[in-house]
C-alpha positions in Angstrom: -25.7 23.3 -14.4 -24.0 20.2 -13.5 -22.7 19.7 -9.7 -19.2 20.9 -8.9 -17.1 18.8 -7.0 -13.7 19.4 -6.3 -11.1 16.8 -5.4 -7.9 17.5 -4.1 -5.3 14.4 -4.7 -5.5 12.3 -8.2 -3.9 9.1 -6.7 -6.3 5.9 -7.3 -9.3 6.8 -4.7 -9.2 10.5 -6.3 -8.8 9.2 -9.8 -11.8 6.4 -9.1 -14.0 9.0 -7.4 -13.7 11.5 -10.5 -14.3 8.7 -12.9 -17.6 7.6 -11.7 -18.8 11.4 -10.9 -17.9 12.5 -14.7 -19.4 10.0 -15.9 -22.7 11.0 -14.3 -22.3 14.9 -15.7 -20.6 16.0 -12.5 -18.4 18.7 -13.0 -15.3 17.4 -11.5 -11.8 19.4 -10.9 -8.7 16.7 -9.7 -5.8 18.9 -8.0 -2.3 17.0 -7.6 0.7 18.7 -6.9 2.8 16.2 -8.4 3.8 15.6 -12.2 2.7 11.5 -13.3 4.0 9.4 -13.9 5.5 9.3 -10.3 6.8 6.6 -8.1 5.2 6.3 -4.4 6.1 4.6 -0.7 3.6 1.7 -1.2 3.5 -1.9 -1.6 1.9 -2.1 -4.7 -0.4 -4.8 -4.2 -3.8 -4.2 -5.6 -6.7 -6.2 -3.9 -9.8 -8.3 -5.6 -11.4 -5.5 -4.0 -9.6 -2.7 -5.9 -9.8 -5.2 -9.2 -13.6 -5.8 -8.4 -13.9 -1.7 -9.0 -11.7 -1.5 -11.8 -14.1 -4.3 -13.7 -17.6 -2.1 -12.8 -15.8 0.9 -14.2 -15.0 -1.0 -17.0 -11.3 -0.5 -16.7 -9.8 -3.9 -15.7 -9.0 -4.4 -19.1 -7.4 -1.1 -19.4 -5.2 -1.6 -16.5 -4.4 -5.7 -17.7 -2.4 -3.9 -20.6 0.0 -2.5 -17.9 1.2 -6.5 -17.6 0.7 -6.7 -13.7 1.4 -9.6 -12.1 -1.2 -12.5 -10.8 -0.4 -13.1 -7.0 -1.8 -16.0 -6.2 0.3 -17.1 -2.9 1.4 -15.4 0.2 4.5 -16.8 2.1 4.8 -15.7 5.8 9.0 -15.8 6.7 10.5 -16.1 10.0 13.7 -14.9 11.4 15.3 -18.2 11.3 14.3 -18.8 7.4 11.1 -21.1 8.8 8.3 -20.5 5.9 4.4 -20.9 5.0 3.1 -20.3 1.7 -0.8 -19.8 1.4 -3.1 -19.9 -1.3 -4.7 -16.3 -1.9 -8.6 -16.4 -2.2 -8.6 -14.3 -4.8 -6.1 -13.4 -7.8 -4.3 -10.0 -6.5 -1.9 -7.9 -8.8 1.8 -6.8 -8.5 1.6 -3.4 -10.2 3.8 -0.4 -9.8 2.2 2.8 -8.3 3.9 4.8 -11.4 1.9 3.0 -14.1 -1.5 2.4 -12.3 -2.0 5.8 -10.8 -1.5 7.3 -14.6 -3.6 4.9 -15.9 -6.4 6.0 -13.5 -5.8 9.9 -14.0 -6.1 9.4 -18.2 -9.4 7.5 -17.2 -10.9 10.3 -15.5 -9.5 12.7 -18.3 -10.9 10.4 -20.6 -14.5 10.7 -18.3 -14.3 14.9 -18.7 -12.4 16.0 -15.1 -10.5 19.0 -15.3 -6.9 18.5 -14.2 -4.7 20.7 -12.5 -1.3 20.0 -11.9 1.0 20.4 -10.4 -0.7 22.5 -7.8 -1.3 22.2 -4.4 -4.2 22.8 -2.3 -2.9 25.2 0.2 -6.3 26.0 2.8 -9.7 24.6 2.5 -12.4 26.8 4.1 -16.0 26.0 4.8 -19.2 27.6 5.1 -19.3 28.2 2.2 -16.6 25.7 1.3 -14.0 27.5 -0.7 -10.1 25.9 -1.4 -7.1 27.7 -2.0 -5.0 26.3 -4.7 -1.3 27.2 -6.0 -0.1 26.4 -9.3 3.4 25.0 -8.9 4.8 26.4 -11.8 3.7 29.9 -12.1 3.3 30.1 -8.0 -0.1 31.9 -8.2 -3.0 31.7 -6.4 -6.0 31.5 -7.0 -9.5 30.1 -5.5 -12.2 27.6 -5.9 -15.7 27.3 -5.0 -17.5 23.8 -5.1 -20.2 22.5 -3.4 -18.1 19.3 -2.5 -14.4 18.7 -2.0 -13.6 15.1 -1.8 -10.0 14.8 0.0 -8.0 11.9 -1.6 -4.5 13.5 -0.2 -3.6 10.4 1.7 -2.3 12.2 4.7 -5.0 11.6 7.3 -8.0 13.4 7.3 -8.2 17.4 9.1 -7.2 16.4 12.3 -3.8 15.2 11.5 -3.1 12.0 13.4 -0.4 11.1 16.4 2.5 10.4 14.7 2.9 6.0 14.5 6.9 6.3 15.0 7.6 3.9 12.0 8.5 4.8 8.4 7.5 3.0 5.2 10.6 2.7 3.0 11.0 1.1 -0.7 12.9 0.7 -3.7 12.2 -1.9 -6.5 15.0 -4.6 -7.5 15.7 -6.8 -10.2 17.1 -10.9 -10.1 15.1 -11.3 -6.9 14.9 -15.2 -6.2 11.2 -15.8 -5.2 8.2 -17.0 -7.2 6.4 -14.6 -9.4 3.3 -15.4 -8.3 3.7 -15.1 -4.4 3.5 -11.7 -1.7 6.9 -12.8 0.6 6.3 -11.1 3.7 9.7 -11.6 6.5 9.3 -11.2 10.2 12.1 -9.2 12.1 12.3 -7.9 15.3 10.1 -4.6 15.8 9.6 -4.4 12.0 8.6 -6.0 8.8 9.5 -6.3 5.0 7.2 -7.2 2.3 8.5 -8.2 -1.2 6.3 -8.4 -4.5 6.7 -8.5 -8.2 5.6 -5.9 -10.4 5.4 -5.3 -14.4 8.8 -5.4 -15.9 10.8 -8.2 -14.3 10.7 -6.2 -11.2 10.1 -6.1 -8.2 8.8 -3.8 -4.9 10.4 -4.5 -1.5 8.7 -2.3 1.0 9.4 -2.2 4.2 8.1 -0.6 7.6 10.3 0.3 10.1 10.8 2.5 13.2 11.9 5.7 12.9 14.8 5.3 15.4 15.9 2.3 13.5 16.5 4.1 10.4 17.9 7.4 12.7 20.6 5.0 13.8 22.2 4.7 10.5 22.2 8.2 10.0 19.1 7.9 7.1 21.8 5.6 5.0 19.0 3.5 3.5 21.7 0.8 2.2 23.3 0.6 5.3 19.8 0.0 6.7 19.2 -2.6 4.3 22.5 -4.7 4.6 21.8 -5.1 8.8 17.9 -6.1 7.5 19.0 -9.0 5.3 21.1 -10.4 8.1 18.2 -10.4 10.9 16.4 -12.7 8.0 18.0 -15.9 6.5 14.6 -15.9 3.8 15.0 -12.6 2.8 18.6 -12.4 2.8 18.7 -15.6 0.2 16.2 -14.2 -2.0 17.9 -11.1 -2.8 21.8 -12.6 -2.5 21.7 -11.6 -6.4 19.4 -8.8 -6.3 20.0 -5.6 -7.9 18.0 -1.9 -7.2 16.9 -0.5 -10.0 15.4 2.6 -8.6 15.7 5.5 -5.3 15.0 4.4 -2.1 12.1 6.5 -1.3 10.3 7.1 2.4 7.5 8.3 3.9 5.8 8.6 7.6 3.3 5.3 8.0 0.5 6.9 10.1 -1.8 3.9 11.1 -5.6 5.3 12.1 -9.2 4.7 12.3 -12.4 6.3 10.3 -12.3 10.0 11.8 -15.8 11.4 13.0 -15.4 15.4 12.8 -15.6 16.1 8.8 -15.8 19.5 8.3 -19.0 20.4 6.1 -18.6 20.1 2.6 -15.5 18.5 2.8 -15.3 14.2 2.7 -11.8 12.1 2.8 -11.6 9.2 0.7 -8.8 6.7 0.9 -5.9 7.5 3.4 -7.2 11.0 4.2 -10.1 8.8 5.3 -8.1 5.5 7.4 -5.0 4.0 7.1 -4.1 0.5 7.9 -1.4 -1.4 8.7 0.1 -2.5 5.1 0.6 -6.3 5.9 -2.2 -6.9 4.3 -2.4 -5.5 0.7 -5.7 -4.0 1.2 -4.9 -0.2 1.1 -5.3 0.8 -2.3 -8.4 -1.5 -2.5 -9.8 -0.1 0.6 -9.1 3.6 -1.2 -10.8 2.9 -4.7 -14.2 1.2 -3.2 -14.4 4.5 -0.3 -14.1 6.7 -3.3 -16.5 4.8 -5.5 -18.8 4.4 -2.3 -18.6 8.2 -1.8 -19.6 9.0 -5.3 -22.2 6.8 -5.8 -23.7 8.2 -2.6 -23.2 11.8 -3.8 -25.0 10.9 -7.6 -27.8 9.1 -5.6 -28.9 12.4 -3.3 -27.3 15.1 -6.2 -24.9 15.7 -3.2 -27.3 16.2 -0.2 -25.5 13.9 1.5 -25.7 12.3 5.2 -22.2 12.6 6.4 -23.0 10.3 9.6 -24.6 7.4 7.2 -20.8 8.0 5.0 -19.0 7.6 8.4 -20.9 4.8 9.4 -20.0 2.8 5.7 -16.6 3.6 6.2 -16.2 2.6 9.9 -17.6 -0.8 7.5 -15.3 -1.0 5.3 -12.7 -0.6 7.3 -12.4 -0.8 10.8 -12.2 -5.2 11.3 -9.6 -5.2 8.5 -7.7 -2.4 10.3 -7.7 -4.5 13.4 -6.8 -7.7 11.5 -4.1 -6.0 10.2 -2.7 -4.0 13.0 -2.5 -7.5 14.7 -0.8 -9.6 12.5 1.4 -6.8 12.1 2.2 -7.0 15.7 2.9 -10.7 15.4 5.2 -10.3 12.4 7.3 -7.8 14.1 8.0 -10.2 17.2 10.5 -13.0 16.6 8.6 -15.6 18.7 5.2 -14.5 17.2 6.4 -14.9 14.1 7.6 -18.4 14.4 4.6 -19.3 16.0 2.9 -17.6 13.3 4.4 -19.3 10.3 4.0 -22.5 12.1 0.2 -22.5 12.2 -0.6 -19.9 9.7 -2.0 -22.8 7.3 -5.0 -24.2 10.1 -5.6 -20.5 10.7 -5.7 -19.3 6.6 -9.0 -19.4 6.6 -10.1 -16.9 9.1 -6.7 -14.6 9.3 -7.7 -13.8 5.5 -11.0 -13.7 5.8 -10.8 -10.7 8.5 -7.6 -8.8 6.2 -10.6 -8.6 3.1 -9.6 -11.4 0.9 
């Protein structure tokens, strides 16, 4: 009998992580409680590192007829319109969270998981691991059994973390004026705003921003947004003919490092794992190689794993990026950082991306 694993969130690390375990006979059940396609709070960059797993999967190809876009440049923006554009190390892509994390599911159909959805995991147990899981549409319940669940829910692990007091916020927009090759990212005070293209003529602004700041426009997301584009002359001229083509959407923006306590039987991949600051594209990328790290670990000891050796490659993977990125974060978000920070960004390139994973 093949091994069961269970995995609870079909996003891209839970989509990866069933791929690569179907492949190798596992018997693999995803559980999302959302219908795809489905538009997400992200800003839709995809890393070399996320591409890099897409290619050993052999789905880089599959995901190229999507038509994402080849970032090749970053362009750091202060206040004051003052600009540096860098050259990426590595191609990224500007694809939209609807169309990739479909994509990804269908693989792992196509690789023989079992998909249920939409249902939602409602109460994991251990010893002996046992999960909980209502079906959305009739509202019954019923239970599950494997000897792994993999938990690819993105919202931060078992002990849920202190809450970071920002919110991420997007929307995507058409006749944006910026380069369709470049990540824009614009410095304001106490927050920041990415903008990238995406498939389609589109594009993904996506922003992160305190809590308190969006509480005083009464959750008006537009009103938000016009007081935004006049704290940055950059931004504010590349979308003076912008249109939204699509719901604002928000979400909490927890920010937190590798947890130690996994309960037995039970491992988090992606964002249930870490989250880092977004500034530096490397989330989804970070989530696909934890969940094809995890599997390959689970195939190569038929699931007698060492959860202190898993810990230890995630603490790997992510902690310096999370550091990078918390930092520069912190410099984008303060008006004299910033300017300092666009004005030697180019001498520093080198090492800033180096440390952020590109």
């Amino acid at each position: 009998m093949a091994d069961e694993v269970t995995i609870i969130g079909a996003g891209p690390a839970g989509s990866v992580a069933a791929v690569v375990l179907a492949r190798r006979g596992w018997d693999v059940t995803l559980i999302e409680q959302h219908r795809f396609p489905r538009d997400k709070v992200c800003g839709e960059c995809l890393s070399a590192t996320g591409i890099e797993v897409l290619a050993r999967l052999g789905l880089r190809e599959t995901l190229r007829t999507l038509r994402p876009v080849e970032l090749r440049r970053s362009c750091l923006v202060a206040g004051d319109g003052r600009e540096t554009t860098l050259k990426l190390p590595r191609i990224m892509w500007g694809l939209s969270r609807a169309a990739m994390d479909d994509a990804l599911l269908r693989a792992a159909v196509d690789a023989g998981a079992r998909v249920i959805q939409p249902a939602r995991c409602e109460r994991i147990e251990t010893s002996p691991t046992r999960i909980a899981v209502r079906d959305l549409v009739s509202n019954e319940l019923s239970n599950i059994s494997p000897a792994v669940v993999l938990l690819a829910d993105g919202k931060g692990a078992f002990d849920r973390p202190r809450p970071s007091g920002d919110l991420g916020v997007k929307a995507h927009f058409t006749a944006v004026q910026d380069e369709r090759d470049c990540i824009s990212l614009f410095a304001l005070s106490g927050h920041y705003v990415g903008l990238a293209p995406i498939e389609d003529g589109r594009w993904n602004l996506a922003m992160s921003v305190p809590a308190a700041k969006v509480k005083r426009f009464g959750g008006d997301l537009d009103r938000l947004f016009e007081q935004i584009l006049r704290e940055n002359a950059g931004l504010r001229q590349r979308m003076r003919h912008a249109r939204r083509c699509g719901d604002w959407l928000a979400a909490p923006l927890p920010r937190f490092a590798v947890r130690r306590n996994w309960p037995d039987g039970v491992i988090p991949l992606g964002n249930a794992a870490a989250a880092l600051e977004p500034i530096g594209g490397e989330g989804i990328g970070l989530a696909m190689r934890s969940a094809e790290m995890v599997a390959e670990e689970l195939i190569a000891t038929s699931g007698h794993y060492d959860a202190s050796k898993l810990q230890r490659r995630m603490r790997h993977l992510w902690d310096v990026r999370r550091l990078a990125c918390r930092a520069g974060g912190l410099m984008l978000s303060r008006p004299r950082a910033a300017r300092w920070m666009a004005s030697l960004a180019r001498p520093l390139a080198p090492v800033a991306l180096k440390l952020v994973g590109k």
